[in-house]
PyMOL Python script that loads the backbone (N, CA, C, O; Angstrom):
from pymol import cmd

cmd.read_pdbstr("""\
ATOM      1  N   UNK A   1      18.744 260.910 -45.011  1.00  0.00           N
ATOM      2  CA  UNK A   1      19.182 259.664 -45.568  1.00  0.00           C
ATOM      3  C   UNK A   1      20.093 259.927 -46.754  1.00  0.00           C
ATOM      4  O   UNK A   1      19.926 260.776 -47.630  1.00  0.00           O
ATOM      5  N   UNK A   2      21.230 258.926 -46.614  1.00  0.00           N
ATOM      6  CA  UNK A   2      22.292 259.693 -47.692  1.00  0.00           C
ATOM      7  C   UNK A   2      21.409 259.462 -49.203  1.00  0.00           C
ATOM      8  O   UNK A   2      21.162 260.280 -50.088  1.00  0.00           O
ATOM      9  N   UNK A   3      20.959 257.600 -49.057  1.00  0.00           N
ATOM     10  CA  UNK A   3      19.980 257.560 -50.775  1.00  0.00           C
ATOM     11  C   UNK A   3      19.273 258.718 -51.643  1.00  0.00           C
ATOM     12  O   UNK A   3      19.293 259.048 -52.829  1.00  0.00           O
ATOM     13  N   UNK A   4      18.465 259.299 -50.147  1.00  0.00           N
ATOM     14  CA  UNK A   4      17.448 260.199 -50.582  1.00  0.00           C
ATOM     15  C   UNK A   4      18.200 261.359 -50.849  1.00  0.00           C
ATOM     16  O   UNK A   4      17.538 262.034 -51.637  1.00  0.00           O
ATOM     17  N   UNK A   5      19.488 262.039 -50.517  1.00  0.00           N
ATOM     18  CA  UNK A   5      19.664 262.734 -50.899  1.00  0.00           C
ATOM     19  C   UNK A   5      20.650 262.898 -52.342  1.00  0.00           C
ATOM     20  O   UNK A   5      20.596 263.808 -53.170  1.00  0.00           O
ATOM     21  N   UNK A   6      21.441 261.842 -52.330  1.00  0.00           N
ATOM     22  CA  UNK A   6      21.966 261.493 -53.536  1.00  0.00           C
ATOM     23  C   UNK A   6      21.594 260.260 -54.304  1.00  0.00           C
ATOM     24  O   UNK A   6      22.034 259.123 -54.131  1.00  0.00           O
ATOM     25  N   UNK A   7      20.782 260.639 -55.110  1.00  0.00           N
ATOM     26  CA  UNK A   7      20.217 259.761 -56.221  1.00  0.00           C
ATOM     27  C   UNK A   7      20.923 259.165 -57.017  1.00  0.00           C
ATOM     28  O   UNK A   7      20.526 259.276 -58.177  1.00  0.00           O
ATOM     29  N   UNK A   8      21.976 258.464 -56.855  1.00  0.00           N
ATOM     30  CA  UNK A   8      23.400 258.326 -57.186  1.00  0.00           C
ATOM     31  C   UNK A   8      23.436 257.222 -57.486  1.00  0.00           C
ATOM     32  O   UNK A   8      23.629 256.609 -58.537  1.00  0.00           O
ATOM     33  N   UNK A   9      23.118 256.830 -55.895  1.00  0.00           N
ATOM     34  CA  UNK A   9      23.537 255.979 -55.113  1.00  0.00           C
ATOM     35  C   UNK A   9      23.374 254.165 -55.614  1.00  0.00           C
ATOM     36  O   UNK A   9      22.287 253.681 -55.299  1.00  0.00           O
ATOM     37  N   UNK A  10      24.196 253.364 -56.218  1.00  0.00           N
ATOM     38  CA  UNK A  10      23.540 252.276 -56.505  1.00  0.00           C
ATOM     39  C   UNK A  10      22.885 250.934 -55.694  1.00  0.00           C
ATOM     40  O   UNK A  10      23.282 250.569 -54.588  1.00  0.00           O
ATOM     41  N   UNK A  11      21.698 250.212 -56.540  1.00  0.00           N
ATOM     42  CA  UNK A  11      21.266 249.356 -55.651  1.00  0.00           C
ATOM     43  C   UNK A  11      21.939 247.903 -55.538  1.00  0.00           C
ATOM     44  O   UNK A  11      22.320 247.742 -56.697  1.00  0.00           O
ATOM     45  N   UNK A  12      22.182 247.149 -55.076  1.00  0.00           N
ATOM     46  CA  UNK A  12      23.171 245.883 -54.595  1.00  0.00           C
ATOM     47  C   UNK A  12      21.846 245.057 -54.228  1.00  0.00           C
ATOM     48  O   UNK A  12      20.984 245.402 -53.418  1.00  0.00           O
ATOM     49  N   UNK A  13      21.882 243.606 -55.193  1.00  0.00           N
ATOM     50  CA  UNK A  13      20.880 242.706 -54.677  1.00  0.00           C
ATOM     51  C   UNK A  13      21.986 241.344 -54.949  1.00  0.00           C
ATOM     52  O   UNK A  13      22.738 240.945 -55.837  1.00  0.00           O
ATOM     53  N   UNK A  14      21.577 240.972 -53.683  1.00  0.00           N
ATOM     54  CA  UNK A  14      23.068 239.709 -53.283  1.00  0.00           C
ATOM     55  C   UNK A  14      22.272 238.675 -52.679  1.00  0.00           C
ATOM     56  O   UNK A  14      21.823 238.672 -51.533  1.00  0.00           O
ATOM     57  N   UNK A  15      22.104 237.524 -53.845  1.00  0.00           N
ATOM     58  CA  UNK A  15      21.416 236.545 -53.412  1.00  0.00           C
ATOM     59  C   UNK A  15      22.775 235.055 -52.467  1.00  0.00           C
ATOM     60  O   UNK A  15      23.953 235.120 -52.116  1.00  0.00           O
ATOM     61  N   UNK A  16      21.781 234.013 -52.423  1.00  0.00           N
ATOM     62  CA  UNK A  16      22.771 232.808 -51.884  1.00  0.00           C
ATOM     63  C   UNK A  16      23.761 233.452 -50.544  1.00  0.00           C
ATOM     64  O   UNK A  16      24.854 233.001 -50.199  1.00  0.00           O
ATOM     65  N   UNK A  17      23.013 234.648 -49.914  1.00  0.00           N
ATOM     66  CA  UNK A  17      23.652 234.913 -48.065  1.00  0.00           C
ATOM     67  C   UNK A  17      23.120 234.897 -47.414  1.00  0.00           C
ATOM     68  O   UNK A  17      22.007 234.384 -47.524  1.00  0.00           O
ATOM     69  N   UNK A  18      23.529 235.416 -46.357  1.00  0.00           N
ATOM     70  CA  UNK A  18      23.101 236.186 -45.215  1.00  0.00           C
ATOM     71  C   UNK A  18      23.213 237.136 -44.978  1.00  0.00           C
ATOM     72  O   UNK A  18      24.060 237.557 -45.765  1.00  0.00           O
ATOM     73  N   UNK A  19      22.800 238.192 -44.114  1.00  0.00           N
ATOM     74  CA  UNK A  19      23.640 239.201 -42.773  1.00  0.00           C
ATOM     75  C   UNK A  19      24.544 238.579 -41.742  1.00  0.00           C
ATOM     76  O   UNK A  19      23.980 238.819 -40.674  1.00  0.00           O
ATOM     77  N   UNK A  20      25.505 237.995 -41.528  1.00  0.00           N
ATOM     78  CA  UNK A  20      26.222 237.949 -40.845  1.00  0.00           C
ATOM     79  C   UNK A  20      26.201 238.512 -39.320  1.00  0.00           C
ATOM     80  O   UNK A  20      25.907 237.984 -38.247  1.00  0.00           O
ATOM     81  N   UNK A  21      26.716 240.039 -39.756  1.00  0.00           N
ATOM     82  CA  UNK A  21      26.967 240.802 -38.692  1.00  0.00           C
ATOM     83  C   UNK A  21      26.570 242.544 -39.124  1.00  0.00           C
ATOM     84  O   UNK A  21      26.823 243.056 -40.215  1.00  0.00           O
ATOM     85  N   UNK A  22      25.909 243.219 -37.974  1.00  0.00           N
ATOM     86  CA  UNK A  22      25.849 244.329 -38.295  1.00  0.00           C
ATOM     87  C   UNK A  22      26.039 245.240 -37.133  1.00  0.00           C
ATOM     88  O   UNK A  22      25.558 245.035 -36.018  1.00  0.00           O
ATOM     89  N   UNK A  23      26.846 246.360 -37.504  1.00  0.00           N
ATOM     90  CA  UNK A  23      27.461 247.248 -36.721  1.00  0.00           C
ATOM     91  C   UNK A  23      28.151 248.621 -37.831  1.00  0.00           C
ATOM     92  O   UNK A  23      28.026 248.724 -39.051  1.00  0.00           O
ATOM     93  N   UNK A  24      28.662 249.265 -37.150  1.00  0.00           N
ATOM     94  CA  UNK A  24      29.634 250.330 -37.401  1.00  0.00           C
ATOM     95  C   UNK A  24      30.745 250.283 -38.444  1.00  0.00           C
ATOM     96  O   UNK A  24      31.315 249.217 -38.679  1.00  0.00           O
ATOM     97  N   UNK A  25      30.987 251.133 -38.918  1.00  0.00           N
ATOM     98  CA  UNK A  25      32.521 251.270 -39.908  1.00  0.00           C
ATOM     99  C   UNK A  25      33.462 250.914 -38.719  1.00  0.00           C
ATOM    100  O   UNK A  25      34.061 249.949 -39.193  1.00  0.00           O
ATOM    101  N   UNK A  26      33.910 251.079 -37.597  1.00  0.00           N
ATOM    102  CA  UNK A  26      35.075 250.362 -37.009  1.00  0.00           C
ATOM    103  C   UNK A  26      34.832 249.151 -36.972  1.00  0.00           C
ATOM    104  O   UNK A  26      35.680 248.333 -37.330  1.00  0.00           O
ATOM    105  N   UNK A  27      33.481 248.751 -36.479  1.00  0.00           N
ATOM    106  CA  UNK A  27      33.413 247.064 -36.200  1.00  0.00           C
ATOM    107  C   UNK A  27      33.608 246.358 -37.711  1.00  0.00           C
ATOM    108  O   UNK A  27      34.493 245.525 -37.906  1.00  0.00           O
ATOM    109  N   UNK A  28      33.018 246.631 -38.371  1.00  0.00           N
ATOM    110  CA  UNK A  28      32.818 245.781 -39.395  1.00  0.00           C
ATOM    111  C   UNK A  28      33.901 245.639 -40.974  1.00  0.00           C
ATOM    112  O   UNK A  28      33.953 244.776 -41.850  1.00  0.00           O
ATOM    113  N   UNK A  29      34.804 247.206 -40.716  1.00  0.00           N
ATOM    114  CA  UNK A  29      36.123 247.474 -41.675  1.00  0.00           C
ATOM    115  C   UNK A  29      37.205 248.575 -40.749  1.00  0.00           C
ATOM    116  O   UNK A  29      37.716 249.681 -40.924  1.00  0.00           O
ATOM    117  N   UNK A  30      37.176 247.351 -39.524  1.00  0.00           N
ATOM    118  CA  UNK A  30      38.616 248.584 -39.097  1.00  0.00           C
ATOM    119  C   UNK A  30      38.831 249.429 -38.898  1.00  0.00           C
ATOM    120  O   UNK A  30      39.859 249.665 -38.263  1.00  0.00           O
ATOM    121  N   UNK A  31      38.004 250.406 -39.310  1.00  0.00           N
ATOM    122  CA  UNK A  31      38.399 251.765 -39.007  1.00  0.00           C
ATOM    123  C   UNK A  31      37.273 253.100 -39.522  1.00  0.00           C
ATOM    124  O   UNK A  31      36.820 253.119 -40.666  1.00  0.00           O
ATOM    125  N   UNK A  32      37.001 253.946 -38.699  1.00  0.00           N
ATOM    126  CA  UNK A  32      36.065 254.787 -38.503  1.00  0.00           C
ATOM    127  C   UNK A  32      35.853 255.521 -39.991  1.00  0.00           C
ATOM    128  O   UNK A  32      36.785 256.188 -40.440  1.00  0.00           O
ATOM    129  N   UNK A  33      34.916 255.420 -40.561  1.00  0.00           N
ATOM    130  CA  UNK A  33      34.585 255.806 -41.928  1.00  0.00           C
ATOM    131  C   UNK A  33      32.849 256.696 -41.581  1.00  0.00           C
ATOM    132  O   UNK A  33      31.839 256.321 -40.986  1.00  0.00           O
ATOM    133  N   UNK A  34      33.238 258.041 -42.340  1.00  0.00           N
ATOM    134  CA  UNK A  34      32.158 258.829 -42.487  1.00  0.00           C
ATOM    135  C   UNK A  34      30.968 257.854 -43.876  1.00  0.00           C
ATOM    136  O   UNK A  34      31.395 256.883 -44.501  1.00  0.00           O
ATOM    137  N   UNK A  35      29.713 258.353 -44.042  1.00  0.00           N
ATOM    138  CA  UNK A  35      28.912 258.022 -44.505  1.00  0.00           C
ATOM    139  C   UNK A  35      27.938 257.087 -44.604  1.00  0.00           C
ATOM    140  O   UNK A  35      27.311 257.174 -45.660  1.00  0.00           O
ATOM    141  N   UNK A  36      27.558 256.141 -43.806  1.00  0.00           N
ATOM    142  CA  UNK A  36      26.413 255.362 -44.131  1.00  0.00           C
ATOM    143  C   UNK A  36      26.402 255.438 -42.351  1.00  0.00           C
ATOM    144  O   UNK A  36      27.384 255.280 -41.625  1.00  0.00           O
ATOM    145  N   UNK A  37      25.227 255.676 -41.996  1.00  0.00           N
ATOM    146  CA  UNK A  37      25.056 255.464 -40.328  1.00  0.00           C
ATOM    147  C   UNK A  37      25.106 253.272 -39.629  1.00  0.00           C
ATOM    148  O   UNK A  37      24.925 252.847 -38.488  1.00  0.00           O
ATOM    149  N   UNK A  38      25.443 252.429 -41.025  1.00  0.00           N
ATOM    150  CA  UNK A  38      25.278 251.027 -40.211  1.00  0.00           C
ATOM    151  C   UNK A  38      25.751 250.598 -41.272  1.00  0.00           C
ATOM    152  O   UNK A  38      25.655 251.215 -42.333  1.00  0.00           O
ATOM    153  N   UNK A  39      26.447 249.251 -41.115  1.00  0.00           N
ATOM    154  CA  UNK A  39      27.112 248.420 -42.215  1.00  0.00           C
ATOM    155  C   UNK A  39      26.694 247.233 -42.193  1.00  0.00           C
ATOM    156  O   UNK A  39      26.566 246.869 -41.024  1.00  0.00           O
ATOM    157  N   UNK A  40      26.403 246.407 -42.963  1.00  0.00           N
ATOM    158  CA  UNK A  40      26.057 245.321 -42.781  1.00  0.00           C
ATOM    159  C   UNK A  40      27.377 243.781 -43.651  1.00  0.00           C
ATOM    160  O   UNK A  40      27.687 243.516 -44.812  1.00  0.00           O
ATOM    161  N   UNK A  41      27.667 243.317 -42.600  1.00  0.00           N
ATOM    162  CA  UNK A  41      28.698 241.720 -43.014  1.00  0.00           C
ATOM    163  C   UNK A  41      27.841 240.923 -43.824  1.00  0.00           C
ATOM    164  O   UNK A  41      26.764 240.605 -43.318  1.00  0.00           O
ATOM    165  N   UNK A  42      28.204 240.372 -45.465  1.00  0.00           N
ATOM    166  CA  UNK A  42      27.253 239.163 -46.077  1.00  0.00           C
ATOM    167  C   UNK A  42      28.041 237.823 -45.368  1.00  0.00           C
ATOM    168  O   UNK A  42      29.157 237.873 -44.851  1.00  0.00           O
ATOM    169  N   UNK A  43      27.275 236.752 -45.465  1.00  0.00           N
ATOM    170  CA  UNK A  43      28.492 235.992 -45.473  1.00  0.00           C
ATOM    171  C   UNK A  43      29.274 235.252 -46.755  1.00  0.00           C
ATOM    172  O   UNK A  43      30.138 234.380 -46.664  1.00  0.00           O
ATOM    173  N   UNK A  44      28.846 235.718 -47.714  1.00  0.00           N
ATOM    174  CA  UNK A  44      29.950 235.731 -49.253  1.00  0.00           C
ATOM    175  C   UNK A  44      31.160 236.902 -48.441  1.00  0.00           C
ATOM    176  O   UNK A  44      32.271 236.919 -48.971  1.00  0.00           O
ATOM    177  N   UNK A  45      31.006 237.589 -47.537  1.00  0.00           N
ATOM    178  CA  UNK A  45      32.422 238.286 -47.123  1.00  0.00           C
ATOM    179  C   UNK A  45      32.650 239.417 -47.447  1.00  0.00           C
ATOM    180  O   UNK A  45      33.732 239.945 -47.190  1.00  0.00           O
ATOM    181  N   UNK A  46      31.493 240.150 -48.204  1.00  0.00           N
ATOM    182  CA  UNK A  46      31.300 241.619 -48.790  1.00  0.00           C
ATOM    183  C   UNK A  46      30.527 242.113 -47.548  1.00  0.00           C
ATOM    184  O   UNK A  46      29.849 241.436 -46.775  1.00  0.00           O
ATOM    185  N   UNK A  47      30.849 243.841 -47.515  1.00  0.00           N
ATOM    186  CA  UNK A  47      30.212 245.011 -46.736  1.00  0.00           C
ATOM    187  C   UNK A  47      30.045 245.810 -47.509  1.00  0.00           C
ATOM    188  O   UNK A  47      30.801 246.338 -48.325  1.00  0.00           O
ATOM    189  N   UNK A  48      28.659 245.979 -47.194  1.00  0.00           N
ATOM    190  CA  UNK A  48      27.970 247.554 -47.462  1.00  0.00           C
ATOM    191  C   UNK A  48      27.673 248.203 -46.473  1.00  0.00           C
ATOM    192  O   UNK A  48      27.459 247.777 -45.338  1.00  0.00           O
ATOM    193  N   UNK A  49      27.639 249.449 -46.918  1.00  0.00           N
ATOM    194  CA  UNK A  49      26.926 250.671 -46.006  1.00  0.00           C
ATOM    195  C   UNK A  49      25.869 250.784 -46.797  1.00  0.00           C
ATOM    196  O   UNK A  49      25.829 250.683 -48.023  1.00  0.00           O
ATOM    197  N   UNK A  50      24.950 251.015 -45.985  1.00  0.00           N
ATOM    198  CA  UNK A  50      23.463 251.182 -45.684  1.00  0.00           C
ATOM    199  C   UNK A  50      22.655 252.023 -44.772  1.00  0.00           C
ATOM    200  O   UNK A  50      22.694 251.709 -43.582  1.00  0.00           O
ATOM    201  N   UNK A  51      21.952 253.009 -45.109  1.00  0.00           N
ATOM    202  CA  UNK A  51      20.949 253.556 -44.414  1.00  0.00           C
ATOM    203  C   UNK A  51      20.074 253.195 -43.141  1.00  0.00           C
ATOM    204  O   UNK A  51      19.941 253.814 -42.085  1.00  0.00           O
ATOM    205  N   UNK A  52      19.463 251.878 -43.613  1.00  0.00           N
ATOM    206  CA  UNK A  52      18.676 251.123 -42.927  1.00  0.00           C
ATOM    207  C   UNK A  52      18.600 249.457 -43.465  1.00  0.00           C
ATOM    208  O   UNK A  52      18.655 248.961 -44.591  1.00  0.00           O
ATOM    209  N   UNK A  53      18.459 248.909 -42.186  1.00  0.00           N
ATOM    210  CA  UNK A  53      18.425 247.244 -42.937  1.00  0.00           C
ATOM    211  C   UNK A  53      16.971 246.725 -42.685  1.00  0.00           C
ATOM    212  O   UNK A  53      16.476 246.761 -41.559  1.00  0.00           O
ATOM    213  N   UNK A  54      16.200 246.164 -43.954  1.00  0.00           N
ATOM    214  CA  UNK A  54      14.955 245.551 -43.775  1.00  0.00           C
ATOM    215  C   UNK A  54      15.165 244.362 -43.555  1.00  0.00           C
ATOM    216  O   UNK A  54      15.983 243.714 -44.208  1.00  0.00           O
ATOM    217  N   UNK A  55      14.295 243.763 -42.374  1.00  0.00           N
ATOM    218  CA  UNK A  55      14.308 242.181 -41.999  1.00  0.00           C
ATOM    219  C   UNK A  55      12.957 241.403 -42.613  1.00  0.00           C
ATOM    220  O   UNK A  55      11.925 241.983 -42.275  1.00  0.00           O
ATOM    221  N   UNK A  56      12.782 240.453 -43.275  1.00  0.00           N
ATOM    222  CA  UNK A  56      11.408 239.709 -43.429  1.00  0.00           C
ATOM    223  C   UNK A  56      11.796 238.663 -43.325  1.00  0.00           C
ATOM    224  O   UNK A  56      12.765 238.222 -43.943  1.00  0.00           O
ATOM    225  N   UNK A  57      10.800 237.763 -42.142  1.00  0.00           N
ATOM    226  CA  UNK A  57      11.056 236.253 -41.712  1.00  0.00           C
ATOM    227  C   UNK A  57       9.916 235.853 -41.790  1.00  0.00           C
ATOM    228  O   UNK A  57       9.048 236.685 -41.523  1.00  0.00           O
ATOM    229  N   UNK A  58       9.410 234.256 -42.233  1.00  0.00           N
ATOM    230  CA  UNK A  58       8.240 233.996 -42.701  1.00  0.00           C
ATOM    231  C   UNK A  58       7.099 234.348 -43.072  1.00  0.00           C
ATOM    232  O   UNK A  58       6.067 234.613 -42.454  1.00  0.00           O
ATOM    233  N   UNK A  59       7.432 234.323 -44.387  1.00  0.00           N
ATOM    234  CA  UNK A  59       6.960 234.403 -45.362  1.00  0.00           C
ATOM    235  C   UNK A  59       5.601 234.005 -45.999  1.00  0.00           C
ATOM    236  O   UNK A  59       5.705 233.211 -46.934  1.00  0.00           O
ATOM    237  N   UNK A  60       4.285 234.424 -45.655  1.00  0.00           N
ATOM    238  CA  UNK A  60       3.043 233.214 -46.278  1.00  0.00           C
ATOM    239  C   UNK A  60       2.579 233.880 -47.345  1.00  0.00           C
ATOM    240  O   UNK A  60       2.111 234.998 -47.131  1.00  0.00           O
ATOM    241  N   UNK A  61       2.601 233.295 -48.903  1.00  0.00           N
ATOM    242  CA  UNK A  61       2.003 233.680 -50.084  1.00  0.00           C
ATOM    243  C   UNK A  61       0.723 233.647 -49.761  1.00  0.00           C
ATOM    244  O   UNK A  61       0.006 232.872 -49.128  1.00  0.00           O
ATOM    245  N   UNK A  62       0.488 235.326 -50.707  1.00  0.00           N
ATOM    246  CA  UNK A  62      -0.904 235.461 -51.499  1.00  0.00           C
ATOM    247  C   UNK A  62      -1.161 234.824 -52.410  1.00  0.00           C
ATOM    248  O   UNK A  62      -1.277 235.726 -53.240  1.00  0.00           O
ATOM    249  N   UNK A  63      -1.368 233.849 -52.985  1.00  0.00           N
ATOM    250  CA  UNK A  63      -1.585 233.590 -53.942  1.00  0.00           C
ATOM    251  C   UNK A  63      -3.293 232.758 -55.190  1.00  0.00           C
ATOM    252  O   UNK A  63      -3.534 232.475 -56.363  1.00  0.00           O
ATOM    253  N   UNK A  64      -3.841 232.745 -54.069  1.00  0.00           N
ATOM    254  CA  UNK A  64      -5.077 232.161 -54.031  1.00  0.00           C
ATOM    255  C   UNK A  64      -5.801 232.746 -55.596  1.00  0.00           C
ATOM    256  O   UNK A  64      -6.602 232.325 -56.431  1.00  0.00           O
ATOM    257  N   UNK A  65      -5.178 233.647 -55.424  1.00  0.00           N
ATOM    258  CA  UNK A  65      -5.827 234.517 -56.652  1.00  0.00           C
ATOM    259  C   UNK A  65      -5.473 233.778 -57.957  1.00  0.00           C
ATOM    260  O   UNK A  65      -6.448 233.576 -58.681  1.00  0.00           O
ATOM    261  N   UNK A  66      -4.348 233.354 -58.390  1.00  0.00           N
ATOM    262  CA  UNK A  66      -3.898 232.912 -59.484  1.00  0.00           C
ATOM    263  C   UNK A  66      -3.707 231.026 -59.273  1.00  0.00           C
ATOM    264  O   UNK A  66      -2.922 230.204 -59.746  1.00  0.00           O
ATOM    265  N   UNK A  67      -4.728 230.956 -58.437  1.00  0.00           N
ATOM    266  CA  UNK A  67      -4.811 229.318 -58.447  1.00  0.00           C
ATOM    267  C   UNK A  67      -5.743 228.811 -60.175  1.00  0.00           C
ATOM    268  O   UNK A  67      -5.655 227.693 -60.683  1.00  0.00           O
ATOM    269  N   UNK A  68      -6.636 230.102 -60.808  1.00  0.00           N
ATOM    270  CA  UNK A  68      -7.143 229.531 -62.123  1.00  0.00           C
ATOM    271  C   UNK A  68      -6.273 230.021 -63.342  1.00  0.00           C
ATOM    272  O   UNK A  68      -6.740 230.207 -64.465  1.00  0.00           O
ATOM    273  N   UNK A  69      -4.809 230.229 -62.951  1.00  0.00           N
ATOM    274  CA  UNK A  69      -4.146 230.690 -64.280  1.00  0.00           C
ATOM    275  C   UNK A  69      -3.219 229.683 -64.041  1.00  0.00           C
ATOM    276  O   UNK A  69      -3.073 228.744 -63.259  1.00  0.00           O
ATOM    277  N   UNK A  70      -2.317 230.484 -65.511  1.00  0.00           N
ATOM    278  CA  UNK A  70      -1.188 229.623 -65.915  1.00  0.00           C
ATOM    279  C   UNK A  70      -0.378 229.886 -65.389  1.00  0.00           C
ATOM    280  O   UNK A  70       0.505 229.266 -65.981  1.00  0.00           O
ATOM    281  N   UNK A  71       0.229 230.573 -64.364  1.00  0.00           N
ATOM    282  CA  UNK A  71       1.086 230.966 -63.552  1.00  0.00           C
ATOM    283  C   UNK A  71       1.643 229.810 -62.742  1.00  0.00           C
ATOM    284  O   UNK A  71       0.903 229.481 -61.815  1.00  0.00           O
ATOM    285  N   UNK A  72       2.713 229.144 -62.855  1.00  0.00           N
ATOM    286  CA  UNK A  72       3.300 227.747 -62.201  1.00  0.00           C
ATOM    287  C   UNK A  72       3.277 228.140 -60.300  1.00  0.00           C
ATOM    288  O   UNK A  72       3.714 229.204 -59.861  1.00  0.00           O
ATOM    289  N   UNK A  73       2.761 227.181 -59.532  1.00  0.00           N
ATOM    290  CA  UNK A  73       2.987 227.315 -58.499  1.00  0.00           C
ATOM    291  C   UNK A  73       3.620 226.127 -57.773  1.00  0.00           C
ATOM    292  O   UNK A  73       3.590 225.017 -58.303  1.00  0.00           O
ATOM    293  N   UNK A  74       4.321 226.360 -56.310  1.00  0.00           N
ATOM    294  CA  UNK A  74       4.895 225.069 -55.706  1.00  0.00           C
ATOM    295  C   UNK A  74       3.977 224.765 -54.949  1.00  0.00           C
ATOM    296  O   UNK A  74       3.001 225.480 -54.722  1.00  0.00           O
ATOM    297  N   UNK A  75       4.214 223.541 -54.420  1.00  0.00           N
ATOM    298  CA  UNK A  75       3.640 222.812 -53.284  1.00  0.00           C
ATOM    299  C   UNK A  75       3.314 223.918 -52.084  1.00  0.00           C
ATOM    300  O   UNK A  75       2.145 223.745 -51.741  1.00  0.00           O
ATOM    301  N   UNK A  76       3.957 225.036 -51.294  1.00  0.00           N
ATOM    302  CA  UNK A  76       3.805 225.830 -50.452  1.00  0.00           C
ATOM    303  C   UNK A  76       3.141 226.883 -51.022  1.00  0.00           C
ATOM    304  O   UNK A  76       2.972 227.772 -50.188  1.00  0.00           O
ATOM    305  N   UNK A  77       2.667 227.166 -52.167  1.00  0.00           N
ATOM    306  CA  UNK A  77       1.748 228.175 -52.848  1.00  0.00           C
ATOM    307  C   UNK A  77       2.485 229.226 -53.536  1.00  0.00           C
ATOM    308  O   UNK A  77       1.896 230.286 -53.748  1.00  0.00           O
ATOM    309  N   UNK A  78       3.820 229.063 -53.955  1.00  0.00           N
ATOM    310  CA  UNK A  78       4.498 230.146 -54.125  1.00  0.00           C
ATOM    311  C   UNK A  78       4.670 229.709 -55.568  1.00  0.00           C
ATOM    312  O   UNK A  78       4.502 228.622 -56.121  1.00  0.00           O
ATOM    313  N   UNK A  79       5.222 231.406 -56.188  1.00  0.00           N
ATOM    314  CA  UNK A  79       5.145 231.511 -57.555  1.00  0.00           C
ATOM    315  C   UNK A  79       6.662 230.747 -58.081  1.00  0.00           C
ATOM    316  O   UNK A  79       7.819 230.864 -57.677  1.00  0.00           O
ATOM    317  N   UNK A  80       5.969 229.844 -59.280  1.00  0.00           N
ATOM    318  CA  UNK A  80       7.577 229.520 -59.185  1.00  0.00           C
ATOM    319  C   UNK A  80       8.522 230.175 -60.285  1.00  0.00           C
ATOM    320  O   UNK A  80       7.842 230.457 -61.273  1.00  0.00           O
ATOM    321  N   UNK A  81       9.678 230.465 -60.424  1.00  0.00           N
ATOM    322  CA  UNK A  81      10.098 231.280 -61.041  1.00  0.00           C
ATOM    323  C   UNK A  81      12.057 230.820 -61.032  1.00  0.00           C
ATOM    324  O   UNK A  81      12.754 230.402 -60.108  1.00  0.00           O
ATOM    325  N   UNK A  82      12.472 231.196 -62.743  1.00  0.00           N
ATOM    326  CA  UNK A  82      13.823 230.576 -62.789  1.00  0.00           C
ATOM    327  C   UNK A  82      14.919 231.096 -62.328  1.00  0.00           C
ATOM    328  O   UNK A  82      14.839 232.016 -61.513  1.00  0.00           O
ATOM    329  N   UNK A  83      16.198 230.598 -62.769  1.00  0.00           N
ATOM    330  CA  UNK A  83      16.911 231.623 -61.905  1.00  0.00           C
ATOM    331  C   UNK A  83      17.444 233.361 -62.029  1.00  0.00           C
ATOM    332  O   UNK A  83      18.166 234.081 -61.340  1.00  0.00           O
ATOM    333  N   UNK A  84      16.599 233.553 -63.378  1.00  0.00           N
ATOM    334  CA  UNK A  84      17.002 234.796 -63.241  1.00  0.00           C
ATOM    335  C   UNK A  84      14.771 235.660 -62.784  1.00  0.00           C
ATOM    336  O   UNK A  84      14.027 236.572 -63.146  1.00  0.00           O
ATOM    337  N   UNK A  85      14.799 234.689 -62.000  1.00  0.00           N
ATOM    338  CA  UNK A  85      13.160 235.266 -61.417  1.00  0.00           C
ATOM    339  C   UNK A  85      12.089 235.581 -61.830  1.00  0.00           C
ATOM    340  O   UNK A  85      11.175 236.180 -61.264  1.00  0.00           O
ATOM    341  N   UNK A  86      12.206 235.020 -63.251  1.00  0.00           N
ATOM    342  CA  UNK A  86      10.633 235.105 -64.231  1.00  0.00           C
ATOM    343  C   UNK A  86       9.903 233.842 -64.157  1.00  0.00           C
ATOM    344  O   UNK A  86      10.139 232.700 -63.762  1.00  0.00           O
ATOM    345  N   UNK A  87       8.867 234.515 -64.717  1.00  0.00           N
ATOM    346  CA  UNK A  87       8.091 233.098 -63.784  1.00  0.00           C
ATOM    347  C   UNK A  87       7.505 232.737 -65.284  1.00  0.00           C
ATOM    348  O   UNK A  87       8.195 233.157 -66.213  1.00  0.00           O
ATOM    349  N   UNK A  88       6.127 231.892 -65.678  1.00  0.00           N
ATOM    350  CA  UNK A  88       5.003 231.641 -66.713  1.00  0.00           C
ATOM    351  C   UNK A  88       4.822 232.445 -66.821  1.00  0.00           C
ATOM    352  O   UNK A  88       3.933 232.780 -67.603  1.00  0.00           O
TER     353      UNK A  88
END
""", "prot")
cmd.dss("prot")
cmd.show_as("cartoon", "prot")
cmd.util.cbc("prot")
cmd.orient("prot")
C-alpha cells in the first residue's frame, strides 16, 4: 500500500459529496498515471487516488449509553454536533 509505505502521504476529508465514479487513472483523468491502484470522482469535481475505498450505508447509533448525560441528541439517536463536529 503506497500510505503504508510512505507516511507522507496526506489525509483529504471532503464533506457535502459523493463518489461519483470510480475507476482507473485513464478513466477518471485521461491518461494512464503510475501510483494509486483506483481513483475515485467527488461530485464537487475533484479526484483522488486512493489505495482502497471504504463504503458505509446505514447507519444505526449506539447511543443508549449517553441517554443520562449532557451530550445533545437528535430525534434518530444521534450525537448532535456543529459544523465544525463538536458536540456538548
Amino acid at each position: 500500500l503506497k500510505g503504508a509505505i510512505d507516511d507522507r502521504s496526506p489525509i483529504y476529508i471532503e464533506t457535502k459529496c459523493e463518489i461519483s465514479e470510480v475507476g482507473g487513472s485513464e478513466k477518471l483523468l485521461g491518461q494512464a498515471q503510475r501510483g494509486w491502484p483506483v481513483y475515485a470522482k467527488l461530485t464537487n469535481g475533484r479526484v483522488y487516488g486512493c489505495d482502497y475505498i471504504v463504503s458505509a450505508t446505514g447507519v444505526v447509533p449506539n447511543t443508549e449509553f449517553l441517554s443520562a448525560t449532557q451530550i445533545g441528541l437528535d430525534p434518530q439517536g444521534f450525537v448532535k454536533v456543529n459544523e465544525n463536529m463538536r458536540t456538548s
